[in-house]
N, C-alpha and C positions, 0 to 999 in steps of 0.2 A: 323503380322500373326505368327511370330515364338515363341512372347510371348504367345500368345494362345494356341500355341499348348505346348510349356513350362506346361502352368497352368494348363491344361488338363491332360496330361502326366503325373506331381509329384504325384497329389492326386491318378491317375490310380495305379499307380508304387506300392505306400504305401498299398495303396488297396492289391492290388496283394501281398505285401510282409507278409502283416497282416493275412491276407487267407492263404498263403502259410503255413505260421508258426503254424497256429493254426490245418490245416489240416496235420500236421506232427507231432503233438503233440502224438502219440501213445508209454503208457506208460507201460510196464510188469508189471504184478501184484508184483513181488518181488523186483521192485525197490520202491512200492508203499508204505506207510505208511500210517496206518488208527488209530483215536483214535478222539473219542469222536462225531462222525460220521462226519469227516472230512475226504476228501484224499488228501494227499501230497506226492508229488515227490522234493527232495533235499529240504524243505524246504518252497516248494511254494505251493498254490492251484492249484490242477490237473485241467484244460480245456482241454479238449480231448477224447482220448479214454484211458481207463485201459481194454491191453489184456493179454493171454494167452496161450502158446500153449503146444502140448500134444509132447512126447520124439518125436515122427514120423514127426515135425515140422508142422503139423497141427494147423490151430486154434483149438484152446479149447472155448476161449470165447473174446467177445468185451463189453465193456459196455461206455454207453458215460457216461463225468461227466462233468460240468459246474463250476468251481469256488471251486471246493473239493468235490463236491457234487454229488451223479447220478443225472443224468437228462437226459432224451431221451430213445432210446432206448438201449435194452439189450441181445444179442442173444448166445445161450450156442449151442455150436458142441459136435457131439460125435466123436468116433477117427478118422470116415472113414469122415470127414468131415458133414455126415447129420444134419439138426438141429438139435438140442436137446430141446431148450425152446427160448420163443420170449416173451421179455415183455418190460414193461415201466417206469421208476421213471421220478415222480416230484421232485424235489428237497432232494434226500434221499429216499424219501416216494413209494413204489410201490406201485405205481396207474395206472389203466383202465387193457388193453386186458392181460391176460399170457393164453399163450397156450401151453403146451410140448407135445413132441411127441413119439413115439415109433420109434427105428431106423430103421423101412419099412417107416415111414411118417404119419400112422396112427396119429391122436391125440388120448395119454394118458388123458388128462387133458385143460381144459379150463375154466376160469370162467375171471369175473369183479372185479378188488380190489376196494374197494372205503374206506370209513372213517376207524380210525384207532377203534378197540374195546375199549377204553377206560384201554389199559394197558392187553388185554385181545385177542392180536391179530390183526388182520386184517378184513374190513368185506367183505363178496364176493357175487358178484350176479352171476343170470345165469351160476351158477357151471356145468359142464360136466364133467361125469370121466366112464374113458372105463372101464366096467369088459370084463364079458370072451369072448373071439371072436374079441373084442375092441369096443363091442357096446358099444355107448356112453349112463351112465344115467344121465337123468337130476336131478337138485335141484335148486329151487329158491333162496334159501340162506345160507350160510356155512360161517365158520369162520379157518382163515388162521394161525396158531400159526409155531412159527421157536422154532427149538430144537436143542441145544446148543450142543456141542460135549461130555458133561457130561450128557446128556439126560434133562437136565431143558428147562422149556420153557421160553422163553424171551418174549418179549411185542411187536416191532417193527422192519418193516425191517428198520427204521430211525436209528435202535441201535445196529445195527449188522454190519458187512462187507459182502462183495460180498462173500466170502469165508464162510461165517459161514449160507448163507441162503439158501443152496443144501439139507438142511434138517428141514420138515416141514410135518406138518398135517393138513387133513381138519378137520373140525367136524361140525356136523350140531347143530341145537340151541339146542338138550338135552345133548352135551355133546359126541356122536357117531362118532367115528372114521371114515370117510366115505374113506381116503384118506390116505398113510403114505409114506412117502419120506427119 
């Protein structure tokens, strides 16, 4: 009986230890290092989270990564703690829901990320974007571009940091500014 519960036990234990470890994993953005759309902490691929917080010890932001990479979810605060933004990467790639918000809670913005533009952005369904009042307008389809801290546009959130994708535009299919960040 004792060996039973022995054999039961080790595998639990490791279990336990393995979960522990990787649940502890939360890494600040400035110990983090990004290049080539890889994240590294000392050297190794980040599993975890990469956070941030604001001078007031607030969070600023969590994002999960898997193996170097985002993957999961990703939720941005403003200083008094409210959300800021809620969204998703696959592997790198933001993909599905982002929604941000205005610091009452209103949603600023919501749309669907899905294929990448072919070098040309992002593409987005079911766009929302509040004008005045915060009513939300709709558009069936708009394109997501990141703008680089030199004003150029880049191609992919795959090719950016978490740090370099707080700035971005929509546009819809002729080219219209509908959105600017």
């Amino acid at each position: 009986m004792k060996r039973v519960l022995i054999k039961l036990s080790l595998p639990s234990l490791i279990l336990l230890f393995i979960s522990a470890d990787r649940a502890a994993d939360k890494i600040l953005i400035s110990e983090v290092h990004f290049l080539e759309g890889i994240y590294k902490h000392q050297d190794k691929l980040i599993t975890g989270e990469i956070i941030d917080y604001y001078e007031n010890d607030v969070l600023k932001f969590t994002y999960s990564a898997l193996q170097g990479k985002l993957h999961g979810g990703a939720i941005e605060y403003y200083e008094d703690g409210h959300t800021r933004s809620e969204r998703n990467y696959t592997y790198n790639k933001l993909f599905g829901q982002f929604t941000e918000y205005f610091e009452n809670g209103d949603i600023k913005l919501q749309f669907n990320v899905g294929l990448n533009a072919y070098g040309k952005g992002e593409l987005l369904t079911d766009v929302k974007i509040a004008k005045a009042n915060h009513k939300l307008k709709d558009y069936d389809e708009a394109t997501l571009i990141f703008i680089d801290k030199k004003g150029n546009e880049t191609s992919t959130s795959e090719e950016i940091s978490i740090l370099s994708q707080s700035h971005f535009k929509i546009v819809d299919k002729k080219g219209k500014v509908l959105f600017q960040h």
